[in-house]
C-alpha positions as CSV (number, residue, x, y, z in Angstrom):
1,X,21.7,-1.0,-19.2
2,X,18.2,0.4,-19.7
3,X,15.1,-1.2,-21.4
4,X,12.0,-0.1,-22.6
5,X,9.2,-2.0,-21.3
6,X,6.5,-1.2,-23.6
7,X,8.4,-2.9,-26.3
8,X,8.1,-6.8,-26.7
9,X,11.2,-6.8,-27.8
10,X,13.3,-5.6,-24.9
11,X,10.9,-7.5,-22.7
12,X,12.3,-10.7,-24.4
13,X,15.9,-9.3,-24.4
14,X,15.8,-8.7,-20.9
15,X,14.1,-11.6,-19.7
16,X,17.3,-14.1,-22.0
17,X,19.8,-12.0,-19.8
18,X,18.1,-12.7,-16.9
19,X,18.4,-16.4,-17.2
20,X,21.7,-16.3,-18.9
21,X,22.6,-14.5,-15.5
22,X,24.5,-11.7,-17.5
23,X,22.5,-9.2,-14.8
24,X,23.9,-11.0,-11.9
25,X,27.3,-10.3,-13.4
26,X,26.9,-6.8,-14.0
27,X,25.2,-6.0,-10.1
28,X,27.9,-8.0,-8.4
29,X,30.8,-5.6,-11.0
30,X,32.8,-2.7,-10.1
31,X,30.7,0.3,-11.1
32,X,27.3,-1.7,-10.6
33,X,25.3,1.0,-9.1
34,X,24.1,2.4,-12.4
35,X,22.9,-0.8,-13.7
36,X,21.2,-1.9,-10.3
37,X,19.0,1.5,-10.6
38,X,18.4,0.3,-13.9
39,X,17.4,-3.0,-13.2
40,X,15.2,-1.1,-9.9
41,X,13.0,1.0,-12.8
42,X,12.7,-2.0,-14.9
43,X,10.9,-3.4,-11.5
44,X,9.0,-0.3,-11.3
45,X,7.8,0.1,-14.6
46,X,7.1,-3.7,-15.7
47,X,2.5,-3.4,-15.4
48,X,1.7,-5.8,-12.3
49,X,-1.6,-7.3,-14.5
50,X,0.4,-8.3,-17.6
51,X,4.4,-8.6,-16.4
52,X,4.3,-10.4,-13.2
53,X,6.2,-13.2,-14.5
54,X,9.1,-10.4,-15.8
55,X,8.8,-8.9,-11.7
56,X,9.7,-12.3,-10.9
57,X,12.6,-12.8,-12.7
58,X,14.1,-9.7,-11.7
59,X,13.4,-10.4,-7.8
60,X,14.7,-14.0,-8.7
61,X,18.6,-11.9,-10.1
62,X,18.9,-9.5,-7.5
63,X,18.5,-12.4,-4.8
64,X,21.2,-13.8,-6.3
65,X,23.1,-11.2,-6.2
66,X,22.3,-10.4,-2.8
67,X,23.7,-13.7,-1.4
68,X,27.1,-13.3,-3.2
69,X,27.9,-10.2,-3.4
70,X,28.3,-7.5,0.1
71,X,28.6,-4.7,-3.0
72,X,25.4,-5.7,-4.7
73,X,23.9,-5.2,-1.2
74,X,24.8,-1.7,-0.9
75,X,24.4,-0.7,-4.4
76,X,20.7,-1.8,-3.4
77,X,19.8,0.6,-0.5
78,X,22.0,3.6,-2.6
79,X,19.5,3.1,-5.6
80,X,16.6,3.4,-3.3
81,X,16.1,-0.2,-3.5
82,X,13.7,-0.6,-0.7
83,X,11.3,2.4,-1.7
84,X,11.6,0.2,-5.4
85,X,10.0,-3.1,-3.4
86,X,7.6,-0.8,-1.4
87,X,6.6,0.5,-4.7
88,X,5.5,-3.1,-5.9
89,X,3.6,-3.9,-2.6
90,X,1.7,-0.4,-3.3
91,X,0.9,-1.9,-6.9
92,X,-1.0,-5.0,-6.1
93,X,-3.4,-3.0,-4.0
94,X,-6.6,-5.3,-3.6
95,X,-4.8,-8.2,-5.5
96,X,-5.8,-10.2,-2.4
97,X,-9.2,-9.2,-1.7
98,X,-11.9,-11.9,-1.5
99,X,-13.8,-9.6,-3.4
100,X,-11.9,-10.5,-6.6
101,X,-12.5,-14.1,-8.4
102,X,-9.1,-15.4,-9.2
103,X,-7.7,-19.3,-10.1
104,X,-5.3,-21.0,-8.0
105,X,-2.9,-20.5,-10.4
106,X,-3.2,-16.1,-10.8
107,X,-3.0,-16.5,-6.8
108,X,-0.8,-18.1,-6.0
109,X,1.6,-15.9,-8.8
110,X,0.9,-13.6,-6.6
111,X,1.0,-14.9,-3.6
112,X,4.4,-16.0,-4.8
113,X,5.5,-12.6,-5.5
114,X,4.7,-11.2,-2.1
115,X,6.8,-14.2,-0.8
116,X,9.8,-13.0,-2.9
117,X,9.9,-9.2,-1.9
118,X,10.0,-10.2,1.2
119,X,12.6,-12.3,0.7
120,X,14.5,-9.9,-0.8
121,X,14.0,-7.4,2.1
122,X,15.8,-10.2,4.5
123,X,18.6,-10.8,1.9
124,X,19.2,-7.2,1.5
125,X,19.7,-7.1,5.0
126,X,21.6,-9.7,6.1
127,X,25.0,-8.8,7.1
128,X,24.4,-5.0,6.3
129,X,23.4,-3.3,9.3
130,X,23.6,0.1,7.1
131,X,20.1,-1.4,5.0
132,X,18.7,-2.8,8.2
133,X,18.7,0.5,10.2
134,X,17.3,2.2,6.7
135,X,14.7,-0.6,6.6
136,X,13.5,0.1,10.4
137,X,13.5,3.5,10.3
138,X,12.4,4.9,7.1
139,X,10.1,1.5,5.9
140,X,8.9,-0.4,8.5
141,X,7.8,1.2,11.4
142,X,6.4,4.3,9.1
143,X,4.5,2.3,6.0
144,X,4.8,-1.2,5.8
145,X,1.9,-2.1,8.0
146,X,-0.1,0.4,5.8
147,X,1.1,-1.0,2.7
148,X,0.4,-4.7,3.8
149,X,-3.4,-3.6,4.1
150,X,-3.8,-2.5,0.7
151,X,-3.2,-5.8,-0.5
152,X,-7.0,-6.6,0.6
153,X,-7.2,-9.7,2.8
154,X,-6.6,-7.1,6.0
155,X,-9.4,-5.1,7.1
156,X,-8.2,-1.1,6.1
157,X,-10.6,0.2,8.9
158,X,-10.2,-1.6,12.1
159,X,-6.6,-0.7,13.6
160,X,-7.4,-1.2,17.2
161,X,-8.8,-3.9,18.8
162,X,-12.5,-3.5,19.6
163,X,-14.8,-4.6,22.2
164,X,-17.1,-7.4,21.8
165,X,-20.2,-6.1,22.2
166,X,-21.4,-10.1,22.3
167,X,-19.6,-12.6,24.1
168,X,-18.1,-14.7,21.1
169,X,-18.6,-17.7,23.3
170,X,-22.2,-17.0,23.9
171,X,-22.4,-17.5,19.7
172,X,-20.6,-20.7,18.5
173,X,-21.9,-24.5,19.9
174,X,-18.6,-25.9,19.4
175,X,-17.2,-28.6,21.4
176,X,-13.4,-28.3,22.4
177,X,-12.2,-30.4,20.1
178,X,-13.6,-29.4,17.4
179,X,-12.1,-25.5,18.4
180,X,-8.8,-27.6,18.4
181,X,-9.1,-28.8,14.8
182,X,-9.5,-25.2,14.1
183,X,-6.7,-24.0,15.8
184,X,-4.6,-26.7,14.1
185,X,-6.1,-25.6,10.5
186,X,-4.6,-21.8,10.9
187,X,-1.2,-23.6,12.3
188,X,-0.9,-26.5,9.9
189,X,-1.2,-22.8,7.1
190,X,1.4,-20.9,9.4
191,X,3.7,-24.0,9.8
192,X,3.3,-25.0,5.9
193,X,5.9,-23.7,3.3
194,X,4.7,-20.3,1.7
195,X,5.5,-22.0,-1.4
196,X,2.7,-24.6,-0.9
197,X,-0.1,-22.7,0.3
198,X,-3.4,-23.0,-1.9
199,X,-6.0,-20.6,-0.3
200,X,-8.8,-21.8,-2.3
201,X,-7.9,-25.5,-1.0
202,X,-9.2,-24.3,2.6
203,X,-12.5,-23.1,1.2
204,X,-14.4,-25.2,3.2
205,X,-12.5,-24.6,6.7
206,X,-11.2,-21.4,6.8
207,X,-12.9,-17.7,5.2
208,X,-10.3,-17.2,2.0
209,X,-9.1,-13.7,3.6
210,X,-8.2,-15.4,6.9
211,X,-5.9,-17.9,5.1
212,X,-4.0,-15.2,3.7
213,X,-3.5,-13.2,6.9
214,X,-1.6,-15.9,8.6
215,X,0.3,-16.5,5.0
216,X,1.8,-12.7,5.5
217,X,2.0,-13.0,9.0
218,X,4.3,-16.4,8.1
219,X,5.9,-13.9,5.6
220,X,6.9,-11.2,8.9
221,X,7.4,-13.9,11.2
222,X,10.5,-15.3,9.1
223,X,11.2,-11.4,8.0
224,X,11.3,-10.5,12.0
225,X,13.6,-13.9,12.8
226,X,15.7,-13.5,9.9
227,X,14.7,-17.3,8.9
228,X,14.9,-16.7,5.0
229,X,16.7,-19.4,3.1
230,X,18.1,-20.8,6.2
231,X,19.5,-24.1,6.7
232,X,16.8,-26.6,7.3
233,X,17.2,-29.8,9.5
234,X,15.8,-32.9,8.5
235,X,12.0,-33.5,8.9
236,X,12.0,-29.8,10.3
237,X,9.8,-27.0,9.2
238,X,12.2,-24.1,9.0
239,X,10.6,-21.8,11.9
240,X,12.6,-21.2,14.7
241,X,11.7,-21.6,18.3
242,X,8.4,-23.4,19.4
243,X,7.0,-23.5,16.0
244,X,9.7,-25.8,15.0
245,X,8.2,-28.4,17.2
246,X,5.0,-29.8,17.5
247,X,1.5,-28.1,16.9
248,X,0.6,-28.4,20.3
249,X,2.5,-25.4,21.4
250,X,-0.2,-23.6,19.5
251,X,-2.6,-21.4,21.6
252,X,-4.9,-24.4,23.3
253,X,-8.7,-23.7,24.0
254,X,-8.0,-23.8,27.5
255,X,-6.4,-20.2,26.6
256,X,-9.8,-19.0,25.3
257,X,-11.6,-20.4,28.0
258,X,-9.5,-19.2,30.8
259,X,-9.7,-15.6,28.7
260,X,-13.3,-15.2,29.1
261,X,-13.6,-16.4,32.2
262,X,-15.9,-19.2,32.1
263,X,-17.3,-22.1,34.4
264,X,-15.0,-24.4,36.3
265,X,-16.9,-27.4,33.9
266,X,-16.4,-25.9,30.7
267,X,-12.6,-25.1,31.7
268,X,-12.3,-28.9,32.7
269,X,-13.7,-30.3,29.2
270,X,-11.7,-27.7,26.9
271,X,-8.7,-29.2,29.3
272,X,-9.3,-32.5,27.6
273,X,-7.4,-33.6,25.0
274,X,-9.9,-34.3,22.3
275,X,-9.6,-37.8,23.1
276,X,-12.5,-38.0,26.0
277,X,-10.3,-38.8,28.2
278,X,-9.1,-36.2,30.7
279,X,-5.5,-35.5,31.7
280,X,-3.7,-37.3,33.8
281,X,-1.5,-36.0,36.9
282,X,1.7,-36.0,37.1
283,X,2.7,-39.4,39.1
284,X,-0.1,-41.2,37.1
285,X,1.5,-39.9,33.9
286,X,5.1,-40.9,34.7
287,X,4.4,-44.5,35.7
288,X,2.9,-45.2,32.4
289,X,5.3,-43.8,30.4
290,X,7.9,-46.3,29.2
291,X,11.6,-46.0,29.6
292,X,12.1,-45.7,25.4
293,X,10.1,-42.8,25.6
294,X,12.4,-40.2,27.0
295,X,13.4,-37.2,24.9
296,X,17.4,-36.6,25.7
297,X,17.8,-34.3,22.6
298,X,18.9,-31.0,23.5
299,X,15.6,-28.5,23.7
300,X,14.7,-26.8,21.0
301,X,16.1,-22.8,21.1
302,X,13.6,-20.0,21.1
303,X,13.7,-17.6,18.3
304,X,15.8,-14.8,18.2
305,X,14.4,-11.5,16.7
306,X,16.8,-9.9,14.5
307,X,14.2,-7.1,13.2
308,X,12.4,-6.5,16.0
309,X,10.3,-3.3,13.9
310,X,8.6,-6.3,11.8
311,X,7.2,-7.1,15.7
312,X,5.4,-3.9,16.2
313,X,4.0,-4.3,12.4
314,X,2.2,-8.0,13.5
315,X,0.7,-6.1,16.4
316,X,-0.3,-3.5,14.2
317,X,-2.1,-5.8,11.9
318,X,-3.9,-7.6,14.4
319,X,-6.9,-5.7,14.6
320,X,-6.6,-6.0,10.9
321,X,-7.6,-9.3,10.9
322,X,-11.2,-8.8,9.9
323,X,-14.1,-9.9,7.6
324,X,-16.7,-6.9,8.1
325,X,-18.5,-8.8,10.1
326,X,-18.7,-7.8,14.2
327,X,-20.8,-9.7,17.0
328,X,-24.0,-7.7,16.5
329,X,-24.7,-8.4,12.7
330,X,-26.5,-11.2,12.6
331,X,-28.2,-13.5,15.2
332,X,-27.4,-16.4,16.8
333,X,-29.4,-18.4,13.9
334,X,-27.6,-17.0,11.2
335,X,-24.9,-19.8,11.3
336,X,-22.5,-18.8,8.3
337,X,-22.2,-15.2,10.4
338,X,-21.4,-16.7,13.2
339,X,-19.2,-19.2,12.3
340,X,-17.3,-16.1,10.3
341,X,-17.0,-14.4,13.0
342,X,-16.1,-17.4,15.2
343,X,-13.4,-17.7,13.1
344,X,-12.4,-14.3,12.4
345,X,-11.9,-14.2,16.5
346,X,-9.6,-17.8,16.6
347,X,-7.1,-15.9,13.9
348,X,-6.4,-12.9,15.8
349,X,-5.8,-14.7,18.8
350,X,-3.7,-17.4,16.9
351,X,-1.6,-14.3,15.0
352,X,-1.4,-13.1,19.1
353,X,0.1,-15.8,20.6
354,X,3.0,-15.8,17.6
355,X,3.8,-12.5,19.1
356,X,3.5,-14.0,22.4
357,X,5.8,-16.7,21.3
358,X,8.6,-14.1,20.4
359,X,8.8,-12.4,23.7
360,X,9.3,-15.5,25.9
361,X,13.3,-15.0,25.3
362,X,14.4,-12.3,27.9
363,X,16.9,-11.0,25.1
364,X,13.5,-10.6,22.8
365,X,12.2,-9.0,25.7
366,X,14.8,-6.0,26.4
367,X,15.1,-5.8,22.0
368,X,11.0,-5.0,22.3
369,X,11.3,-3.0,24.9
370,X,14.0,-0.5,22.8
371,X,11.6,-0.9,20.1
372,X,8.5,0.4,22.1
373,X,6.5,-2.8,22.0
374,X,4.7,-1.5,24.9
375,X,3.6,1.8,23.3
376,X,2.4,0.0,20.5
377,X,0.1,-2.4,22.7
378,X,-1.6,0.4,24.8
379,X,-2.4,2.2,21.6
380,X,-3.5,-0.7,19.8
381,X,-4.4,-3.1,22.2
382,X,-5.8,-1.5,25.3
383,X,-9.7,-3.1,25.1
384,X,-8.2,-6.5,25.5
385,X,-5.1,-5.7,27.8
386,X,-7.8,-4.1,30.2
387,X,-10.5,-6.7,29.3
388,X,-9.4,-9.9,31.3
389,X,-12.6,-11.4,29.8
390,X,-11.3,-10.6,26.3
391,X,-10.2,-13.1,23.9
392,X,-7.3,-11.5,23.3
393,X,-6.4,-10.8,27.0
394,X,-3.8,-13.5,27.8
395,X,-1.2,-13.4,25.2
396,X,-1.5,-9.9,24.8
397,X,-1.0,-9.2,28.8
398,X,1.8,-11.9,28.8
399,X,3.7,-10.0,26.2
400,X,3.0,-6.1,27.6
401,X,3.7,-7.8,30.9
402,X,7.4,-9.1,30.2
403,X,8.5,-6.2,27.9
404,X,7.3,-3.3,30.3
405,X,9.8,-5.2,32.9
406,X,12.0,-3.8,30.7
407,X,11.3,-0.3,29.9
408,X,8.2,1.6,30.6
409,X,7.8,5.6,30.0
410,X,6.3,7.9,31.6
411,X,4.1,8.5,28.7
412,X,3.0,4.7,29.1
413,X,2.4,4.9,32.8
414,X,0.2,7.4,32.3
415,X,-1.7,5.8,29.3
416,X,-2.1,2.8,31.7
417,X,-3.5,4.7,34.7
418,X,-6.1,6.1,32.0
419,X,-6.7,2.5,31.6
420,X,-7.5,1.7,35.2
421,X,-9.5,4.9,35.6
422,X,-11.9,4.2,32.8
């Protein structure tokens, strides 16, 4: 089975077997090797401006395949399947820049495509721990994080986290709850189905490049937990863990204010609840609730990491997350700066405490730790794990702090005495 893709003709040809499902037939065969590294250059070689639609089929066949069939699976990582998907990722480089004017309908193609390589990676893998050890060694931890910036909503630049050289605090006039409603904006995106995210509907909120960081980091998230295509309960949102429940296990601004170390009043406002009305303690709390309101369901379980190399990519696109804009351009009167900024500051340290969130199982914790988690934070990470009046500072101590309980090398010792000394 081969096809030549510069011919309309053999585009239409392939595209009736695809939906007649003859490809699916031939992949899941004895002998299907050959025709998978057939269908793999068709991938390749189908032009990402004019053929995304024929890219989409082809994805949509082999992940049909790759749920039925344990031979289609391997056939995959024999044909070089993953470099094949790498490939693709490598061709839409800047297809998700801000700088480029697109409809919501071009984006979210492509958006849509992203969504369904990734897919395919967790298919691929499931139940083959021969393509999951080729995935971690000789994809993820080398190129993917590097690939996933060419795409253009990441910053190609900024790989470590940098100081602030103003206070972000010191910028923004926000009350707490309206640093809440932002908060809630980047979760209601991470907690929404990838399907169903319109970045051009959150103009107004949210910078365009922010709304698609926390789209991939939704994308690695479900990659790193295995969650593709899983069984999903009624009036449930898919994710696994604490962000299967309700949004206010998202980072709180209590988190940032306790971060930077601020006043004793601002800490008691941002302790509110939005509401004006401050909390109440514990034995006031449980003599007004009622009786009816008592949750016996069982508690929700925390998520399990199943590729725990996707982990060490979200930390490496953390500093990423960036709109070319730092503390020092612009004044305090130059609100759309600021606010960018402002912003720009809220989505690391919401894409932080999903990390966070993944290393609160001690099972998590000893995976990381073999994974070298903690070598990854004092290289990326080490202005705000040294910084307790960072932004950054508590989820990315809390997650150094439980994985190094683990395992920590000499090499790390000595990177965190370094630390100290400076």
């Amino acid at each position: 089975m081969f096809f030549n893709l510069h011919s309309i003709d053999c585009k239409q040809v392939l595209i009736m077997i695809l939906y007649a499902g003859l490809v699916q037939q031939l992949l899941m065969s004895q002998g299907g090797e050959e025709d998978m590294s057939a269908l793999l250059v068709s991938l390749h070689g189908a032009d990402i401006e004019t053929d995304i639609e024929l890219k989409q089929d082809i994805l949509a066949a082999l992940l049909n395949t790759f749920r039925e069939s344990h031979r289609a699976r391997c056939n995959f990582r024999r044909a070089g399947g993953f470099l094949y998907l790498m490939s693709v990722l490598v061709s839409m480089e800047s297809f998700l820049s801000p700088t480029v004017s697109l409809e919501s309908g071009i984006l979210r193609e492509r958006m849509h495509l992203v969504q369904l390589i990734f897919t395919a990676f967790a298919l691929a893998m499931r139940f083959e721990p021969a393509n999951a050890k080729l995935f971690h060694q000789e994809i993820c931890l080398p190129s993917l994080a590097d690939t996933l910036r060419l795409l253009g909503c990441f910053s190609r630049d900024k790989q470590t986290i940098i100081p602030f050289s103003t206070n972000p605090l010191t910028l923004v006039r926000e009350t707490a709850a309206q640093t809440e409603d932002n908060i809630q904006l980047f979760h209601s995106i991470f907690t929404a189905s990838p399907a169903n995210v319109d970045p051009l509907s959150y103009q107004d909120k949210i910078p365009f490049p922010l709304v698609l960081c926390v789209f991939i980091f939704r994308l690695l998230y479900d990659l790193a937990t295995d969650n593709y295509e899983k069984t999903v309960p009624p009036g449930g949102s898919g994710l696994p863990g604490s962000f299967r429940s309700s949004p206010r296990k998202v980072p709180s601004p209590s988190v940032v204010e306790d971060a930077l170390n601020s006043s004793s009043t601002d800490s008691a406002n941002l302790l509110n609840t939005g509401s004006g009305t401050t909390n109440l303690s514990p034995c006031t709390s449980w003599n007004r609730r009622s009786i009816g309101s008592l949750n016996l369901s069982p508690p929700t379980p925390e998520p399990v990491i199943v590729h725990s190399s996707v982990v060490i990519v979200m930390i490496k696109l953390i500093p990423s997350i960036s709109l070319a804009i730092s503390a020092g351009e612009g004044d305090n009167e130059n609100g759309d700066t600021t606010r960018s900024f402002w912003m720009e500051c809220l989505c690391q340290l919401y894409c932080a405490e999903l990390v966070k969130s993944l290393v609160r199982n001690e099972r998590n914790q000893q995976l990381m730790a073999q994974t070298g988690l903690t070598e990854e934070i004092l290289e990326r990470c080490s202005i705000s794990l040294s910084d307790e009046s960072h932004l950054l500072h508590q989820p990315i101590h809390y997650a150094f702090e439980r994985v190094a309980t683990h395992y920590l090398c000499a090499r790390d010792l000595r990177y965190v005495y370094k630390i100290l000394i400076i």
